[in-house]
KEKE-794958 format. One line per field, with one value per residue (C-alpha): x, y, z. Coordinates in Angstrom, 1 decimal. Example, Ala and Ser with C-alpha at 12.3 -4.5 7.8 and 13.67 -1.06 7.14 Angstrom:
# KEKE-794958
east <- (12.3:13.7)
north <- (-4.5:-1.1)
up <- (7.8:7.1)
This chain:
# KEKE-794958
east <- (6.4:3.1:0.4:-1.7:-5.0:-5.7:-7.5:-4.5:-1.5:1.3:4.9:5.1:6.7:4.9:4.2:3.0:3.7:3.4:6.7:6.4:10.1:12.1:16.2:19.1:22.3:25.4:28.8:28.3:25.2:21.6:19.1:15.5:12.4:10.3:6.9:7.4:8.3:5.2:6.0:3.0:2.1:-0.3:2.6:5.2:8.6:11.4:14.8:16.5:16.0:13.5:10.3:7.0:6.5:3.5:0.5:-1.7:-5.0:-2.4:-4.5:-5.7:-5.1:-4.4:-7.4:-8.5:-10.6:-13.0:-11.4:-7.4:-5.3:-4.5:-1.2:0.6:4.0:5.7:8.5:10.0:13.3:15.4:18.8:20.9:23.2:25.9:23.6:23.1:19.8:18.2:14.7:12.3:11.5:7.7:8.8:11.1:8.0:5.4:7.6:6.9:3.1:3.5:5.3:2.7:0.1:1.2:1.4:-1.9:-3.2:-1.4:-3.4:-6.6:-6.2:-6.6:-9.6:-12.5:-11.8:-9.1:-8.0:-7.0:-5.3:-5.9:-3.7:-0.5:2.3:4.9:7.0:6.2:1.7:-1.2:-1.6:1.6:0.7:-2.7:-0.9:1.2:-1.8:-3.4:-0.5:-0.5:-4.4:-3.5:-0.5:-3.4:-6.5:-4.2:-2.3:-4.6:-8.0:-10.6:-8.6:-8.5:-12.6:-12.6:-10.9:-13.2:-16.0:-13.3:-13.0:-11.3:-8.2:-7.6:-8.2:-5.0:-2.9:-3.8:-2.6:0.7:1.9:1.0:3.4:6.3:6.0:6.2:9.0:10.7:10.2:11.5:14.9:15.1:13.0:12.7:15.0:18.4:17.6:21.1:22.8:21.1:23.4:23.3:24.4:22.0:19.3:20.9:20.7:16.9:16.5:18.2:15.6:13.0:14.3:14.0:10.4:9.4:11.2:9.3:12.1:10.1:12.7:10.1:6.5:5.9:7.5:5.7:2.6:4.0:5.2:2.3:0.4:2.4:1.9:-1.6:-2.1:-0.4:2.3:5.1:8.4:9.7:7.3:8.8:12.2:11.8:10.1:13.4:15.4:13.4:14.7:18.5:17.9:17.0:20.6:21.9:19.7:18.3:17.5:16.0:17.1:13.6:10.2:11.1:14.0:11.0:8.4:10.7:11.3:7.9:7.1:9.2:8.0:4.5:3.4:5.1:2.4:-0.7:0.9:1.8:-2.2:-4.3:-3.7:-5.4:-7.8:-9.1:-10.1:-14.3:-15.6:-17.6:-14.8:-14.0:-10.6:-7.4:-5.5:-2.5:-4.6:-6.2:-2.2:-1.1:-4.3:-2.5:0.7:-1.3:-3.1:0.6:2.5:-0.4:-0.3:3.2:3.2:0.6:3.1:5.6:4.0:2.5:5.3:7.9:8.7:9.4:11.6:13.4:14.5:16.8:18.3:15.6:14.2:12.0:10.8:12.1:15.4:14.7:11.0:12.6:15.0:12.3:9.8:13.0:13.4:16.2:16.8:17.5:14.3:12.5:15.1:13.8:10.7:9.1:6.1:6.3:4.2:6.7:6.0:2.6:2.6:5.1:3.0:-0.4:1.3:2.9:-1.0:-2.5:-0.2:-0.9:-4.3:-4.2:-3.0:-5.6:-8.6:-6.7:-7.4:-10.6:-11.7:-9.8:-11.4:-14.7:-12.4:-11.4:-13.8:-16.5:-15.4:-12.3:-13.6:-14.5:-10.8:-9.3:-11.8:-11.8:-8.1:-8.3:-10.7:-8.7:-6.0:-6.9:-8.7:-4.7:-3.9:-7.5:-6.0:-2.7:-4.6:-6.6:-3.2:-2.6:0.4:2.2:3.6:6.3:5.1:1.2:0.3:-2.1:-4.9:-8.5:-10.5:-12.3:-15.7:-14.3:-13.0:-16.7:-17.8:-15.4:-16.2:-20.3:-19.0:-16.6:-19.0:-21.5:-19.2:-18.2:-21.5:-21.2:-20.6:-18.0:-19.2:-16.4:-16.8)
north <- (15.6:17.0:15.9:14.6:14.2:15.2:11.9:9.6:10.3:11.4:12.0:16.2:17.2:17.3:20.5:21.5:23.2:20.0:19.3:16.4:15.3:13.1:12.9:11.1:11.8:12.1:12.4:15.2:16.9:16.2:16.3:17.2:18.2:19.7:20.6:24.8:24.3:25.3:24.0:24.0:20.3:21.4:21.1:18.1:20.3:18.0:18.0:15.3:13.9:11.1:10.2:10.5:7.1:5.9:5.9:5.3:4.0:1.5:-0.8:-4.3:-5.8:-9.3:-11.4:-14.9:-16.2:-18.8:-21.2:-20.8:-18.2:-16.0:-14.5:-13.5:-14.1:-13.6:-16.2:-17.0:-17.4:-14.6:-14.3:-11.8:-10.1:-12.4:-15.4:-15.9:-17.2:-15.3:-14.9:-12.2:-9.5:-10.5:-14.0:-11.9:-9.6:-12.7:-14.6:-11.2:-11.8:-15.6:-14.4:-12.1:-13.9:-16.7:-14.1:-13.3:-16.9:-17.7:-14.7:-16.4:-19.7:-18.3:-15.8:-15.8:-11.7:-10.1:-9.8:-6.2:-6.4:-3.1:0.0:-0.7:2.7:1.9:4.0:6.0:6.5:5.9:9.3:9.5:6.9:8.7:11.8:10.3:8.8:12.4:13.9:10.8:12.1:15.8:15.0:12.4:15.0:17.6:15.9:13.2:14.7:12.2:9.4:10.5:10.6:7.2:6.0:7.5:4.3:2.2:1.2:3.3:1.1:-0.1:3.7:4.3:2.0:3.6:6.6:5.3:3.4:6.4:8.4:6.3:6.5:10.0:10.1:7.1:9.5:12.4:11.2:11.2:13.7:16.3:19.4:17.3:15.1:15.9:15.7:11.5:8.7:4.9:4.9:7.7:5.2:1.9:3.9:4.8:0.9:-0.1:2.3:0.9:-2.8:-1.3:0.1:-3.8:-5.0:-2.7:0.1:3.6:6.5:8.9:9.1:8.7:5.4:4.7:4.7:2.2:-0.3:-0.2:-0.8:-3.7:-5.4:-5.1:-6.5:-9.3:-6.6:-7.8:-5.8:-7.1:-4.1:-1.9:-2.8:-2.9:0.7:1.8:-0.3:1.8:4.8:3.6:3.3:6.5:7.5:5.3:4.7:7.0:4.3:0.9:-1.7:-3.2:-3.8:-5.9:-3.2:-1.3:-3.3:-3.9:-0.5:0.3:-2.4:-0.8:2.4:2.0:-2.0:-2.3:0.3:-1.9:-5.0:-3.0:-1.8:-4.3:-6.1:-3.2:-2.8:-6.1:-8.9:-8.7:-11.7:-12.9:-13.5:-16.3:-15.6:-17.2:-15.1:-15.0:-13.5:-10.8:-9.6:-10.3:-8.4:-5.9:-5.0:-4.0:-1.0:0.1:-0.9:0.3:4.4:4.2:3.4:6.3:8.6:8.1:8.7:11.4:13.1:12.1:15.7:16.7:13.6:14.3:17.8:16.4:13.8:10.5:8.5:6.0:4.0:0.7:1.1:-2.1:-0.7:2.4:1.1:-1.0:1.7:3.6:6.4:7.4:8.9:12.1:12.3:12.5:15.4:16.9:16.4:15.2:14.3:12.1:9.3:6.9:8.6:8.1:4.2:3.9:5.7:4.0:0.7:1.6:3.2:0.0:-1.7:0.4:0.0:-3.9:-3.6:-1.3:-3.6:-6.7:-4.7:-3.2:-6.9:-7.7:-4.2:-6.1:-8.6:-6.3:-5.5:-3.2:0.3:-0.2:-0.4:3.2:5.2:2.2:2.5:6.6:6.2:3.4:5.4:8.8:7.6:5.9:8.6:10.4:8.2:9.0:13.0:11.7:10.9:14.1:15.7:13.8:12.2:15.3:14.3:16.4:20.2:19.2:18.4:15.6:15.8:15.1:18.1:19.0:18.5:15.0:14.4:15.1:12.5:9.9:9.8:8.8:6.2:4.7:4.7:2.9:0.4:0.0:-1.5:-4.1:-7.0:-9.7:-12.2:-14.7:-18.7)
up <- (9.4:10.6:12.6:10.3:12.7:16.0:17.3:15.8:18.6:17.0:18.9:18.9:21.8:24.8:26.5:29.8:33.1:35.2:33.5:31.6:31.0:29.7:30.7:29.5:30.3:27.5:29.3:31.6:30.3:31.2:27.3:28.7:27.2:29.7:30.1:30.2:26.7:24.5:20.8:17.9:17.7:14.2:12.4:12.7:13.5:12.7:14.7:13.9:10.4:11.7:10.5:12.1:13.7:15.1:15.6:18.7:16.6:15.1:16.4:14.1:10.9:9.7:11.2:10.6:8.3:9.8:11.6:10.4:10.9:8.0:8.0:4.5:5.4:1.5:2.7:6.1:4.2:2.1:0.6:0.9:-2.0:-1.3:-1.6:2.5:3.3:6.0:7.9:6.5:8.7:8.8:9.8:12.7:13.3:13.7:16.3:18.4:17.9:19.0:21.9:23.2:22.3:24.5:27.2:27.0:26.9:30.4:31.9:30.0:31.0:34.8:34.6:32.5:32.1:32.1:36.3:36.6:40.2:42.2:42.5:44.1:45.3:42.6:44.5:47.4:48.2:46.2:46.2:43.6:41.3:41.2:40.0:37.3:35.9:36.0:34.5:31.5:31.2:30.8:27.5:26.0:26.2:24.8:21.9:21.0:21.4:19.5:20.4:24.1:24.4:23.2:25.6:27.9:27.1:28.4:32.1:34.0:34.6:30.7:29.6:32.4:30.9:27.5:28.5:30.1:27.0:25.0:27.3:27.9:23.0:23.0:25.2:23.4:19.9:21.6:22.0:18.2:17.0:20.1:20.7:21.7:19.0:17.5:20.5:21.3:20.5:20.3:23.7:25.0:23.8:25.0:28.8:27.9:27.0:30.1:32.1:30.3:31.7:35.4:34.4:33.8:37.2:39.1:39.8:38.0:37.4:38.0:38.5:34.5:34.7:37.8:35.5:33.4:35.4:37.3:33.5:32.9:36.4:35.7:32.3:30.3:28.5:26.5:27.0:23.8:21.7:23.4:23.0:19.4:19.0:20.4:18.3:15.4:17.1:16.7:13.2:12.5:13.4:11.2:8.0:5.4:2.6:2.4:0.1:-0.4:1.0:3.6:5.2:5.0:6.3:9.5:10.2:10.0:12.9:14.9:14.3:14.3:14.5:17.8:19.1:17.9:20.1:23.2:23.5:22.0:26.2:27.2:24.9:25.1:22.8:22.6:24.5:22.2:19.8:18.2:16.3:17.7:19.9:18.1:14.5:16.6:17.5:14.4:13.2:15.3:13.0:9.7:10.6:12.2:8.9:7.0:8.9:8.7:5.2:4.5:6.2:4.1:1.1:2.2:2.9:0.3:-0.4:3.0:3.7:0.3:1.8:4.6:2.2:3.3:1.0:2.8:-0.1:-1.6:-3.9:-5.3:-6.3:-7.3:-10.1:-11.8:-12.3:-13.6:-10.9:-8.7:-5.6:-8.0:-9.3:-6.1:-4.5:-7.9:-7.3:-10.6:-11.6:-14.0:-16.0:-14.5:-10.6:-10.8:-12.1:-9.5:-6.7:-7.3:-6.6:-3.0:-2.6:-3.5:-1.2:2.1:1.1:1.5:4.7:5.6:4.4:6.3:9.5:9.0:9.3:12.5:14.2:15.1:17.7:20.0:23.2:22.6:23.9:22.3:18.6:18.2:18.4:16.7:13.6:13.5:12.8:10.2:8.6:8.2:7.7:4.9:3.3:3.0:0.6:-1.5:-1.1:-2.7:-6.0:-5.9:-5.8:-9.0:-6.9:-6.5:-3.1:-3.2:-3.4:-1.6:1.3:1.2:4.4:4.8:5.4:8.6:7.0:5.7:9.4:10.9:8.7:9.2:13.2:13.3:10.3:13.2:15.8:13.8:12.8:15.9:16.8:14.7:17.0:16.2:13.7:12.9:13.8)
């Protein structure tokens, strides 16, 4: 899958001669992908039959309304084929966003702001850390270009954090998607998990890591997010179909929602702000589910061409279409009925968190609306390809992109107005 805008991060390998690298060990061989490699980032290059993930701008969606907390969860409770009742994945999802919610509250309930402790040597000087957070700079700047001056209005320890997270994700991707991508296995990834366990008790691998954990010592960071972006990773080894929306609306939080939660504690929630805590991280899924959505409809055709199908079966069969039609790539009366309603679905979750955008701090608005914005205008290219998703390419033009951007930063202004 390609990368569909430069200021909305997207997980192309990462290439530069500070060797950037990522290691996990498979029996008695070492999978790297190293910073002298120099791959074309302009075009998604796909390895190993996963899907573009996430986002970085994945950043807001559900938010309350007034008072009350607005959260459109279809039904906590599902049954299965054999007639087991189950919990839905958004129920699953939203005990994620009570969790960290709850995290941040505890850091709230002891500091008016946000107490960002000062830099500690996670390991060895000062002079390391320094480095690593350097070197996280240098992959953001290059990869993520719009998105990386935005975070240049934040301070200068949330933009650092910012940049870690978006590190430690574009390694996490790599291991599925990369150069060894066909070589990573279940347990290749349950090692990376296990690393990722050490990063959050304060033992970094290298100094990458040692950017994170010293992130999530700072601010009130959930591990559970990033546990579950890996558990998106193990299935894309082992799933090329989804039953229904909600399969798909769970892979998609793992893939993309999970990113939203892990940033908006650095990004901050705008003082002024009077939406509940837990609707500003549940705001925090939709814009994820909502990209990840627009990904996949963008780019039906190319998943169709290594045998993926990420759209619902269930959704499928009732507008009378098959897994055959799409690898045939028709465009039919019965495509297009079928298309507008997955477009009018990512589009709801777009507008649920264009109103949640005006509750995070300040400097933080401005990358976080830029990608809302373009991203959503992919799914306005869809329908001026008259939903030929399968042969086009829908992307928003440069002179639509140079538009987009004062749009953002003028809605960015707009100061919080909910009571």
């Amino acid at each position: 899958m390609s990368v569909a805008l430069l200021w909305v991060v997207s997980p192309c390998e990462v290439s530069n001669g500070t060797g950037f690298l990522v290691s996990v060990r498979e029996g008695n061989r070492i999978f790297d992908s190293s910073g002298r490699r120099n791959l074309a980032c302009n075009e998604r290059i796909k390895r190993g039959g996963g899907k573009q993930r996430w986002s970085f701008g994945s950043c807001l969606g559900r938010a309350q309304t007034g008072s009350g907390r607005k959260f459109s969860v279809r039904s906590a409770i599902v049954a299965t084929p054999a007639g087991e009742m189950t919990m839905s994945s958004e129920r699953m999802v939203y005990d994620v966003v009570l969790r960290q919610a709850a995290l941040v509250k505890r850091q709230l309930r002891s500091t008016d702001e946000l107490d960002v402790k000062k830099d500690i040597p996670i390991p060895g000087t000062l002079g390391l850390l320094s480095e690593a957070y350097d070197r996280c700079s240098e992959v953001c700047a290059e990869y993520a270009k719009t998105f990386y001056l935005g975070t240049m209005l934040m301070t200068p320890e949330r933009r650092k954090a910012i940049w870690a997270i978006y590190v430690w994700c574009r390694r996490t991707d790599e291991l599925v998607d990369g150069p060894n991508a066909s070589h990573i296995t279940p347990a290749a990834l349950d090692r990376w998990e296990d690393r990722l366990e050490d990063v959050f008790s304060g033992r970094p691998f290298d100094m990458l890591d040692a950017a994170l954990s010293d992130t999530v010592s700072k601010f009130p960071v959930d591990i559970q997010p990033f546990r579950d972006m890996i558990e998106g990773m193990r299935m894309d080894l082992r799933k090329s179909r989804y039953r229904n929306f909600d399969e798909l609306y769970l892979y998609c939080y793992y893939v993309a929602g999970t990113v939203g939660l892990m940033s908006v504690p650095i990004m901050g929630i705008a003082p002024e702000s009077k939406a509940t805590t837990e609707s500003v991280y549940n705001a925090a899924l939709a814009l994820g589910i909502a990209n990840q959505l627009t990904n996949i409809l963008r780019d039906v055709g190319e998943d169709a061409r290594r045998g993926r199908v990420y759209l619902p079966q269930d959704e499928l069969a009732q507008a009378g279409l098959s897994d055959e039609d799409i690898f045939a790539g028709r465009v039919t009366d019965k495509w297009r009925i079928f298309m507008k309603k997955q477009i009018q679905r990512a589009r709801k979750f777009f507008d649920e968190a264009e109103k949640g955008v005006t509750e995070l701090s300040a400097a933080s608005r401005w990358p976080v609306l830029a990608s809302l914005l373009l991203y959503r205008r992919i799914l306005d290219e869809i329908e001026a390809n008259d939903y030929n998703n399968f042969t086009k390419r829908a992307y928003v033009s440069k002179p639509k992109k140079l538009i987009a951007l004062p749009i953002a930063y003028a809605k960015s202004l707009v100061p919080s107005t909910r009571t």
